[in-house]
N, CA, C and O atoms as a GROMACS GRO file, in nm:
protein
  444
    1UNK      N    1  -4.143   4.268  -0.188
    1UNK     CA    2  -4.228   4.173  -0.120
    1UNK      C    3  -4.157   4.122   0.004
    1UNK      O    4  -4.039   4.087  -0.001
    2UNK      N    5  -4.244   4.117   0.135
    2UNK     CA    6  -4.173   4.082   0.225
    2UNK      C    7  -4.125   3.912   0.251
    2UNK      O    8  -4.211   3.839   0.202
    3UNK      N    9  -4.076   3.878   0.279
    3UNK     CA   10  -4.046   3.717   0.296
    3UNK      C   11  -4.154   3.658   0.412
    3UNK      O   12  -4.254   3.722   0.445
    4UNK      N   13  -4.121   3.527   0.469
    4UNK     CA   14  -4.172   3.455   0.551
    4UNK      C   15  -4.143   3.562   0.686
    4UNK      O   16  -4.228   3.616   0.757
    5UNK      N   17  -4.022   3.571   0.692
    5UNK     CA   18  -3.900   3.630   0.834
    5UNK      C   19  -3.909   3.724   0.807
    5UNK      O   20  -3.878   3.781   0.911
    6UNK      N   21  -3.940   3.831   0.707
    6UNK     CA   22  -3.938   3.979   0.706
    6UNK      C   23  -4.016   4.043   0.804
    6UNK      O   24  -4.135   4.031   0.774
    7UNK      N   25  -4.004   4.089   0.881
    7UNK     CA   26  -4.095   4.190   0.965
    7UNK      C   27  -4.052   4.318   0.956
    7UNK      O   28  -4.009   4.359   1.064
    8UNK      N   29  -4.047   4.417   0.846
    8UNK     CA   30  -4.044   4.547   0.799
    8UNK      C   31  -4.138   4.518   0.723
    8UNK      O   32  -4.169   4.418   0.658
    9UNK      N   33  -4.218   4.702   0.755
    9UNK     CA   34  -4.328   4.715   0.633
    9UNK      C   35  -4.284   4.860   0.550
    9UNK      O   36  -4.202   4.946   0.581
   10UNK      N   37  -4.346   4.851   0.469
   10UNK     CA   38  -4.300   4.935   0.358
   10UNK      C   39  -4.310   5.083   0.420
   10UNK      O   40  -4.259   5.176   0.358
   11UNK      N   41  -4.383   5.105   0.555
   11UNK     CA   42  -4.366   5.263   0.618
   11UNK      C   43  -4.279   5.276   0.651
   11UNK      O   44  -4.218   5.378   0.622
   12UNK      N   45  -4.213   5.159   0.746
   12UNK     CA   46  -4.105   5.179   0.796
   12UNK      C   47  -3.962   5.199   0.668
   12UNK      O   48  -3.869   5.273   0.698
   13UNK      N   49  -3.963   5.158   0.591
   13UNK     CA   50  -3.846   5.211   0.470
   13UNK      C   51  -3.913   5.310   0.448
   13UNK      O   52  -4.016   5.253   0.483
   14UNK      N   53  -3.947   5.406   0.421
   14UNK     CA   54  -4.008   5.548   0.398
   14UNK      C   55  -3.991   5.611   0.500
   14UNK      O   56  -3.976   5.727   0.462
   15UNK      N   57  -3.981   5.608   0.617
   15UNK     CA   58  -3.974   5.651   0.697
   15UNK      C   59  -3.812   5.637   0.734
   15UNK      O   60  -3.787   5.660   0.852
   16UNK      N   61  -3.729   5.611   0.673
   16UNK     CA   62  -3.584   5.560   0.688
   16UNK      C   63  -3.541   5.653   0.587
   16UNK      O   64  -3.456   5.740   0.608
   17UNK      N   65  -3.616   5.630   0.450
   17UNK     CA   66  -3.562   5.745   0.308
   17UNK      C   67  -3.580   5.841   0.400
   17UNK      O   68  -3.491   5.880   0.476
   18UNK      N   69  -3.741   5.898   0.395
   18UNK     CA   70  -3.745   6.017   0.460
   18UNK      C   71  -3.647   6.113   0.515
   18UNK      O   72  -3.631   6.230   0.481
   19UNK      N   73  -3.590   6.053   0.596
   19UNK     CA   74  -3.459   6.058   0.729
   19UNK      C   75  -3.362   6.076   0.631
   19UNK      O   76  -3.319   6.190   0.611
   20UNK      N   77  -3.328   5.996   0.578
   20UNK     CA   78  -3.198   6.008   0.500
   20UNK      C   79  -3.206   6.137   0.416
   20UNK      O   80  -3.118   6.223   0.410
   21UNK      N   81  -3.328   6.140   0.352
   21UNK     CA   82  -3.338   6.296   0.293
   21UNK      C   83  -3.299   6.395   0.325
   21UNK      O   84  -3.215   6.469   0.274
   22UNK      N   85  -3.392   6.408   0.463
   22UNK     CA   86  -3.324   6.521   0.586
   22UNK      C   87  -3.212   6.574   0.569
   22UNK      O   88  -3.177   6.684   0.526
   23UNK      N   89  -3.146   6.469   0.615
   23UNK     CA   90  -3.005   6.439   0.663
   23UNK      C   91  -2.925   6.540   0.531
   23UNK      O   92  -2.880   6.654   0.535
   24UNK      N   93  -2.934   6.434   0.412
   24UNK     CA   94  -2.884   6.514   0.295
   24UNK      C   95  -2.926   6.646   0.254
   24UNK      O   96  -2.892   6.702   0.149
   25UNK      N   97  -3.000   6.690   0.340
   25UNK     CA   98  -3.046   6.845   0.285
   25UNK      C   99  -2.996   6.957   0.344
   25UNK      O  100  -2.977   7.068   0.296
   26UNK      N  101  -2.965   6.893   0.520
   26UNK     CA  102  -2.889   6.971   0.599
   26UNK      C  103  -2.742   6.967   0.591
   26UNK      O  104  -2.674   7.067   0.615
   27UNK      N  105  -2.696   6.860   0.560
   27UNK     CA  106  -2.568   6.856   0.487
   27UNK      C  107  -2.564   6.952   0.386
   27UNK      O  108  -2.504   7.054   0.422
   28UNK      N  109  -2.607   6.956   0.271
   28UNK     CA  110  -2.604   7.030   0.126
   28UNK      C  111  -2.594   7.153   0.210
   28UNK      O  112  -2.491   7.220   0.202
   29UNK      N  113  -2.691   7.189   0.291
   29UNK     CA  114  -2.705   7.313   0.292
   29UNK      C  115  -2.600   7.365   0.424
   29UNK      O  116  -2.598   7.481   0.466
   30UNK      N  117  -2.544   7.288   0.462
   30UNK     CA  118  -2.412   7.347   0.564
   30UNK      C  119  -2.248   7.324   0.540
   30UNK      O  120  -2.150   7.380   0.589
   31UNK      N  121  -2.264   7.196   0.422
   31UNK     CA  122  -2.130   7.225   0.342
   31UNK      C  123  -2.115   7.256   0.209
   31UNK      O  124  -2.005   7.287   0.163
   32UNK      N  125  -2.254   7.250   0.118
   32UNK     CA  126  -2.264   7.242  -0.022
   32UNK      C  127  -2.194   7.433  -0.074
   32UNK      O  128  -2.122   7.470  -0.167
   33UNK      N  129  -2.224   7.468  -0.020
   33UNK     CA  130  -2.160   7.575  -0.079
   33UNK      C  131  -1.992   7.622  -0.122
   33UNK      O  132  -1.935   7.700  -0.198
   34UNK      N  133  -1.958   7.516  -0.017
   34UNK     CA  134  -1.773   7.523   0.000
   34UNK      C  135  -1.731   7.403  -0.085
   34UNK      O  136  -1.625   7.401  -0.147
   35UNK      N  137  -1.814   7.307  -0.086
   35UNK     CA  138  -1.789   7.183  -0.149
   35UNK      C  139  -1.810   7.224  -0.348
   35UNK      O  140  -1.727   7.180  -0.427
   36UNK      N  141  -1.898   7.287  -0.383
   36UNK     CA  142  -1.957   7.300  -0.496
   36UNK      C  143  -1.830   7.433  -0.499
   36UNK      O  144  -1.717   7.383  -0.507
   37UNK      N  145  -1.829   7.526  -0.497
   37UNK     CA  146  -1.696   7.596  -0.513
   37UNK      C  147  -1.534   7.552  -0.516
   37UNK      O  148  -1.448   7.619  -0.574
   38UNK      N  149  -1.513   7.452  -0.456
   38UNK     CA  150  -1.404   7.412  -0.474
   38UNK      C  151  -1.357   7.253  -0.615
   38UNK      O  152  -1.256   7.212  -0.671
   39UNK      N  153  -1.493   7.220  -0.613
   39UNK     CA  154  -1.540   7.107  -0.673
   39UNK      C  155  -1.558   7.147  -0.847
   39UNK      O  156  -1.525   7.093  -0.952
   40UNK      N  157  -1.614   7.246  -0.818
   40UNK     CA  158  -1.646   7.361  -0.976
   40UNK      C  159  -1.467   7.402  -0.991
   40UNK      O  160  -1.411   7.332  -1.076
   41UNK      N  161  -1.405   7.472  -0.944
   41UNK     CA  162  -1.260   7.536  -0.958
   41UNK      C  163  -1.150   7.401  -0.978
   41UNK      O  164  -1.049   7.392  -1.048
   42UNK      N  165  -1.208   7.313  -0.896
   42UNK     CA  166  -1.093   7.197  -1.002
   42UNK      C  167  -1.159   7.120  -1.116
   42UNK      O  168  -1.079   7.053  -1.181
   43UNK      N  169  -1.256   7.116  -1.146
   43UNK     CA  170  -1.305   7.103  -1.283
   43UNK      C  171  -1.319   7.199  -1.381
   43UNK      O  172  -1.362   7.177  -1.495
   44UNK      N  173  -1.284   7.307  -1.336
   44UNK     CA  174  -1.256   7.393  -1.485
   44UNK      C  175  -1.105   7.450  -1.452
   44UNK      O  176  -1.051   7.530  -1.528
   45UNK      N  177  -1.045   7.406  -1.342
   45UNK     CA  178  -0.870   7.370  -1.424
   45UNK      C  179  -0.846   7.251  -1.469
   45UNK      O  180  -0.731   7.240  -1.513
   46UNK      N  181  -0.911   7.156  -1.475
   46UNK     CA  182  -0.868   7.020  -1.517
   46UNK      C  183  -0.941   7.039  -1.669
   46UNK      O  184  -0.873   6.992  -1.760
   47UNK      N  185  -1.067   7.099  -1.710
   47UNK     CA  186  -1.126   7.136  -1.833
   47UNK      C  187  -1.050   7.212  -1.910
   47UNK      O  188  -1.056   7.194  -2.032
   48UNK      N  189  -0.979   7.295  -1.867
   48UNK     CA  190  -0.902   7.418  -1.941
   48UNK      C  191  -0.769   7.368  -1.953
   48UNK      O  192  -0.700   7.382  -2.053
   49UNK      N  193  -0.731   7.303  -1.840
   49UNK     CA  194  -0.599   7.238  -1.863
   49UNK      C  195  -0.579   7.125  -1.980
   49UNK      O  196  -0.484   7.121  -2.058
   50UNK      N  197  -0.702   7.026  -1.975
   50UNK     CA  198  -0.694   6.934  -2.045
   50UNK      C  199  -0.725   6.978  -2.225
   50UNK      O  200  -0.705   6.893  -2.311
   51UNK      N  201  -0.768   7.103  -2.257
   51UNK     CA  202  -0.785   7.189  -2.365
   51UNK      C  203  -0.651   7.229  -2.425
   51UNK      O  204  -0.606   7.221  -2.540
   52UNK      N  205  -0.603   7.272  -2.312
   52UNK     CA  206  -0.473   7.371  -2.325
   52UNK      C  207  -0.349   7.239  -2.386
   52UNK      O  208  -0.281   7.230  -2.489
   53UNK      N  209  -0.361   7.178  -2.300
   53UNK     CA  210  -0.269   7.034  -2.310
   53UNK      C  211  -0.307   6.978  -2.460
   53UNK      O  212  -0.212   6.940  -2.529
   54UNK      N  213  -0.378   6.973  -2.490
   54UNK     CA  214  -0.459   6.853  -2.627
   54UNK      C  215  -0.429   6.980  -2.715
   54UNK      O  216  -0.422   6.944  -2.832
   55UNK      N  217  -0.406   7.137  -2.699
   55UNK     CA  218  -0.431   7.190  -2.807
   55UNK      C  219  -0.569   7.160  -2.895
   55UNK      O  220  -0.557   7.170  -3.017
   56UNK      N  221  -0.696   7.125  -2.843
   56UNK     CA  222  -0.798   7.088  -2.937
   56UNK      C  223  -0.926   7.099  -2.813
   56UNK      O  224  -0.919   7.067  -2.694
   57UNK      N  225  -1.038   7.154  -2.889
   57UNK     CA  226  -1.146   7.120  -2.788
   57UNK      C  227  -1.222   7.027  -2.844
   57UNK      O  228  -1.313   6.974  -2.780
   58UNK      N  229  -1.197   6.999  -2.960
   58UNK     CA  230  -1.268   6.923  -3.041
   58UNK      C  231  -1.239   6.757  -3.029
   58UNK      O  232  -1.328   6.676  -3.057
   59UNK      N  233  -1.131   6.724  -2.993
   59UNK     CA  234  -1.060   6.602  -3.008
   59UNK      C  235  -1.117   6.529  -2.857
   59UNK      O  236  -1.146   6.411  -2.883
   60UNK      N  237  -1.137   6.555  -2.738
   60UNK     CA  238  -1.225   6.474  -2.666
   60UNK      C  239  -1.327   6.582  -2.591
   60UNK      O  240  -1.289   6.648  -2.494
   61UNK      N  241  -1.427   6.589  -2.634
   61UNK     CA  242  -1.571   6.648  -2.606
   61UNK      C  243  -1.530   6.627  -2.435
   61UNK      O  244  -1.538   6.737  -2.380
   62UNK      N  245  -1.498   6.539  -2.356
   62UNK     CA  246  -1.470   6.526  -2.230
   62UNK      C  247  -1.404   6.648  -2.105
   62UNK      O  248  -1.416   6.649  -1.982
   63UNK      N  249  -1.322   6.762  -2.216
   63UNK     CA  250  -1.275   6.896  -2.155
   63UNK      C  251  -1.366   6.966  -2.176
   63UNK      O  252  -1.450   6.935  -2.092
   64UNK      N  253  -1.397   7.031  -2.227
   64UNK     CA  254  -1.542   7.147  -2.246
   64UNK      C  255  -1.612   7.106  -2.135
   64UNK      O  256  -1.614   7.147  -2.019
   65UNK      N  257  -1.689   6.983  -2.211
   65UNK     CA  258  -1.780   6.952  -2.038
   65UNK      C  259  -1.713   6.977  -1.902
   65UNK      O  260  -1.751   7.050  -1.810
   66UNK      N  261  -1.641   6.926  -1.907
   66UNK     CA  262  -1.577   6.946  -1.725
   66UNK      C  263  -1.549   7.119  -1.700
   66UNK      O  264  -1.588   7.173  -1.597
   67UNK      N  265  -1.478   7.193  -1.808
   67UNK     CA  266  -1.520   7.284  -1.760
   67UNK      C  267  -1.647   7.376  -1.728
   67UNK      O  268  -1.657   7.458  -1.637
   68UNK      N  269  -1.767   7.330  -1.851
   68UNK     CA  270  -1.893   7.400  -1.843
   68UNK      C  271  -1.930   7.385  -1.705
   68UNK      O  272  -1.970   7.478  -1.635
   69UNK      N  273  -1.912   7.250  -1.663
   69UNK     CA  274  -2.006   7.184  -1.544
   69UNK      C  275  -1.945   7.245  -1.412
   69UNK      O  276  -2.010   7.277  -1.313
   70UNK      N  277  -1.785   7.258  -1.431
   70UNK     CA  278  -1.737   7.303  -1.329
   70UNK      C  279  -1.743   7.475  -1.325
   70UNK      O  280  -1.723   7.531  -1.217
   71UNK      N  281  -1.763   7.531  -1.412
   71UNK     CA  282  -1.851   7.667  -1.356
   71UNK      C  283  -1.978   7.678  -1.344
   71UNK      O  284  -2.012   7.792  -1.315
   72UNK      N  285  -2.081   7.586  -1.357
   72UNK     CA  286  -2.214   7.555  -1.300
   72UNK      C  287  -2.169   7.563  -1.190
   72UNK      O  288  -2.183   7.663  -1.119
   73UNK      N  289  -2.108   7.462  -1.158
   73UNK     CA  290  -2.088   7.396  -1.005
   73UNK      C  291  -2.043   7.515  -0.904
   73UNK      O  292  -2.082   7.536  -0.789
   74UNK      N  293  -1.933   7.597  -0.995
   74UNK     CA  294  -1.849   7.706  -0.878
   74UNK      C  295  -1.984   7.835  -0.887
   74UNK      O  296  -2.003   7.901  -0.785
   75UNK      N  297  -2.056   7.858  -0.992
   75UNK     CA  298  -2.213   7.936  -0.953
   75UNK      C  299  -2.268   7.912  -0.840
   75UNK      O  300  -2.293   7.992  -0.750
   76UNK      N  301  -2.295   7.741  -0.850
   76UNK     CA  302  -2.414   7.735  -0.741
   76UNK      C  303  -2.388   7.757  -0.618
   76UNK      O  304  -2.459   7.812  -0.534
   77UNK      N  305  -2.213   7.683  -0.599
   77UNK     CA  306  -2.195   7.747  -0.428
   77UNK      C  307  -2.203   7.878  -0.435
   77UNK      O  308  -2.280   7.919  -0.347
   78UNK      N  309  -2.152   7.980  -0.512
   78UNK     CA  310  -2.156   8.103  -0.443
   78UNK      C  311  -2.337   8.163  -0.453
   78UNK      O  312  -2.371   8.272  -0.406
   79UNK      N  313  -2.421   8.082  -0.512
   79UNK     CA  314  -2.534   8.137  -0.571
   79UNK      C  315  -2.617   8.070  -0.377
   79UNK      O  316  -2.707   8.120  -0.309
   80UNK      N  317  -2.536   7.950  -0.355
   80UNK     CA  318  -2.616   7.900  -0.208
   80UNK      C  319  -2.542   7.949  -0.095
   80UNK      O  320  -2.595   7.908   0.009
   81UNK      N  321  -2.397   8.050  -0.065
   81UNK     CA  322  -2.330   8.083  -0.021
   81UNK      C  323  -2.396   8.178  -0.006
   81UNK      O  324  -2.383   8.207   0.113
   82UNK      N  325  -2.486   8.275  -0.070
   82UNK     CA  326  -2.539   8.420  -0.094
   82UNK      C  327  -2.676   8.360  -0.051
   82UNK      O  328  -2.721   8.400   0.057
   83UNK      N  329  -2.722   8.301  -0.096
   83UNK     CA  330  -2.894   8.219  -0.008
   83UNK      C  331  -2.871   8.248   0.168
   83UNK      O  332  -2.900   8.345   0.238
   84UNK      N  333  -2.819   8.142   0.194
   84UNK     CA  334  -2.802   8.168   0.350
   84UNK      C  335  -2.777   8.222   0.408
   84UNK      O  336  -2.819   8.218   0.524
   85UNK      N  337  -2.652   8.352   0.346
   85UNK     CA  338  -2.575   8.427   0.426
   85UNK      C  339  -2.604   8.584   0.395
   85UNK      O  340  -2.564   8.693   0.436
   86UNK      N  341  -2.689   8.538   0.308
   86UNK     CA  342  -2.738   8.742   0.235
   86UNK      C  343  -2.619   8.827   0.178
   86UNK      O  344  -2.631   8.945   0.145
   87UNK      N  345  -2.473   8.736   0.168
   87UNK     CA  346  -2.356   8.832   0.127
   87UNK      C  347  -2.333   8.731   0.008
   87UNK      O  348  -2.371   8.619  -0.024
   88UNK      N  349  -2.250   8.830  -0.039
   88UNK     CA  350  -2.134   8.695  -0.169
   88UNK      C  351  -2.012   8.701  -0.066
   88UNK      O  352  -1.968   8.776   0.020
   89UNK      N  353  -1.977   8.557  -0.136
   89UNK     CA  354  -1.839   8.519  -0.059
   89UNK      C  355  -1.739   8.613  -0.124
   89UNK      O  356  -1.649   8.644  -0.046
   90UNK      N  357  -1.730   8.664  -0.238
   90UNK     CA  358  -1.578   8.717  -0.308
   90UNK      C  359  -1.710   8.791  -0.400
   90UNK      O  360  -1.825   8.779  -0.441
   91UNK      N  361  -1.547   8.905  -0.390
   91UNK     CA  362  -1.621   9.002  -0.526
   91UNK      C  363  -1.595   8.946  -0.677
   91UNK      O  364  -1.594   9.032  -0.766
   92UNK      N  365  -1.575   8.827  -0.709
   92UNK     CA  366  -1.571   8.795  -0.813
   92UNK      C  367  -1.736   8.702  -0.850
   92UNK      O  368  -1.790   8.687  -0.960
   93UNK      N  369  -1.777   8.660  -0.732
   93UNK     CA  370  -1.868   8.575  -0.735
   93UNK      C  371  -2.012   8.716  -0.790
   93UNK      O  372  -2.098   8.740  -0.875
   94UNK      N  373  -1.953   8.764  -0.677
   94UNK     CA  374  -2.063   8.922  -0.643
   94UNK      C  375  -2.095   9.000  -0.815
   94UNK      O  376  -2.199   9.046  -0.863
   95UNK      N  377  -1.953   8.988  -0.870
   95UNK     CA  378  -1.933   9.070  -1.017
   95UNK      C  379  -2.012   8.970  -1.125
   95UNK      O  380  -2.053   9.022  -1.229
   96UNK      N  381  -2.032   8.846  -1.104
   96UNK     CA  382  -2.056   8.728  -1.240
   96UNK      C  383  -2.222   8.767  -1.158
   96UNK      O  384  -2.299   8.836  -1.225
   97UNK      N  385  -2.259   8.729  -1.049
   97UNK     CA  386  -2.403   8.720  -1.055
   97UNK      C  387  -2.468   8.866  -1.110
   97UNK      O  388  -2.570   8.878  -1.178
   98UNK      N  389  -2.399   8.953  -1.070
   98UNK     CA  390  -2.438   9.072  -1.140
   98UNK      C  391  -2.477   9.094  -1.275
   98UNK      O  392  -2.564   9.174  -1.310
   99UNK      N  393  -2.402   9.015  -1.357
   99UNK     CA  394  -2.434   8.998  -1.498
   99UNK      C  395  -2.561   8.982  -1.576
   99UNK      O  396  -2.634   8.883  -1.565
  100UNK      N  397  -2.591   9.112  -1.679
  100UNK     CA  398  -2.780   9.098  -1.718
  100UNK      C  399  -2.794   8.953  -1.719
  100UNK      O  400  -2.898   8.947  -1.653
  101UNK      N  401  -2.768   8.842  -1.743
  101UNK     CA  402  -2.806   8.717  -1.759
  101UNK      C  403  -2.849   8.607  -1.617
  101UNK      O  404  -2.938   8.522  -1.619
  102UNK      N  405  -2.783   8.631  -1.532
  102UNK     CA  406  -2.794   8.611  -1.396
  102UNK      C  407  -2.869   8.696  -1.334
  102UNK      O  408  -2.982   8.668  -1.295
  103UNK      N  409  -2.818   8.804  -1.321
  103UNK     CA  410  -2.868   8.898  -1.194
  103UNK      C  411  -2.993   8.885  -1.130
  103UNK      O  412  -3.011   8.896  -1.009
  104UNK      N  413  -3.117   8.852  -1.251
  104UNK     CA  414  -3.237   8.835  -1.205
  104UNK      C  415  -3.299   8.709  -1.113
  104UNK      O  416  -3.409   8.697  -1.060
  105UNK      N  417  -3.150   8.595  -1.118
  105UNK     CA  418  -3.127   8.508  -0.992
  105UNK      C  419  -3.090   8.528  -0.900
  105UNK      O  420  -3.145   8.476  -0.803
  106UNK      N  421  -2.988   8.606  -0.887
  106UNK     CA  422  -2.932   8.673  -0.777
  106UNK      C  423  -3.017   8.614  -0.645
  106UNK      O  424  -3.139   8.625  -0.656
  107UNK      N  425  -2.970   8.557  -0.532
  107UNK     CA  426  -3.073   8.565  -0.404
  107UNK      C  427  -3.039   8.697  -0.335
  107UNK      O  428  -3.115   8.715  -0.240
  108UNK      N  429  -2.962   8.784  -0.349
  108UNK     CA  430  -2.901   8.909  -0.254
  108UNK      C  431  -2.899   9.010  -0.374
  108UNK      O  432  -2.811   9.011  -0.461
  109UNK      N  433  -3.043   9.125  -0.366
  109UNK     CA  434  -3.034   9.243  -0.438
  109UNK      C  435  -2.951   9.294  -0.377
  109UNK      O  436  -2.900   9.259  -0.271
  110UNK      N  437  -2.927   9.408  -0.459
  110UNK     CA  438  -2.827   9.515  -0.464
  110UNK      C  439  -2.895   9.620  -0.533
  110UNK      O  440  -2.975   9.614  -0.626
  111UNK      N  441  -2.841   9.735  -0.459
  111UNK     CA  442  -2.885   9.863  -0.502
  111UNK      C  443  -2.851   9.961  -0.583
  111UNK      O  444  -2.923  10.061  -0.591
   0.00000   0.00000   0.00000
């Protein structure tokens, strides 16, 4: 609700999200790929490490996750790395999307 002194109307904040949306989409999509790859690779050494260290996966549910999430995470950059650029960044990325379970995501067939 606006006040006495408010003179913004509710287009004008929509029209501000809006923008900000933008903004965050062209971002995602001009660093998210390097960011989500490097972001994924230290969460599944800190997941695997923190496994390896505890001797237990069972004892804090908190390692598994970080690593699951952090190979989500190192997927999607190379899965939006391959969107924009029609290549894979590394033949390791190139070898996992290949996999019957993926492949049919793949954004870059192969022959």
């Amino acid at each position: 609700m606006a006040g006495p002194g408010d003179t913004r109307d509710d287009g004008s904040i929509m029209i501000f999200l809006a923008g900000l949306t933008i903004i965050g989409v062209i971002l995602l999509w001009m660093f998210g790929a390097g960011m989500a790859r490097f972001i994924g690779i230290v969460l599944i050494l800190d997941g695997v490490g923190g496994m390896a260290i505890r001797n237990s996966v069972t004892e804090n549910p908190r390692f598994p996750i970080e690593a699951v999430v952090g190979l989500g995470l190192w997927l999607l950059g190379h899965w939006l790395f391959a969107a924009k650029d029609g290549l894979w960044r590394s033949r390791l990325g190139q070898r996992v999307w290949r996999l019957p379970g993926l492949s049919w995501m793949s954004p870059v067939r192969h022959g």
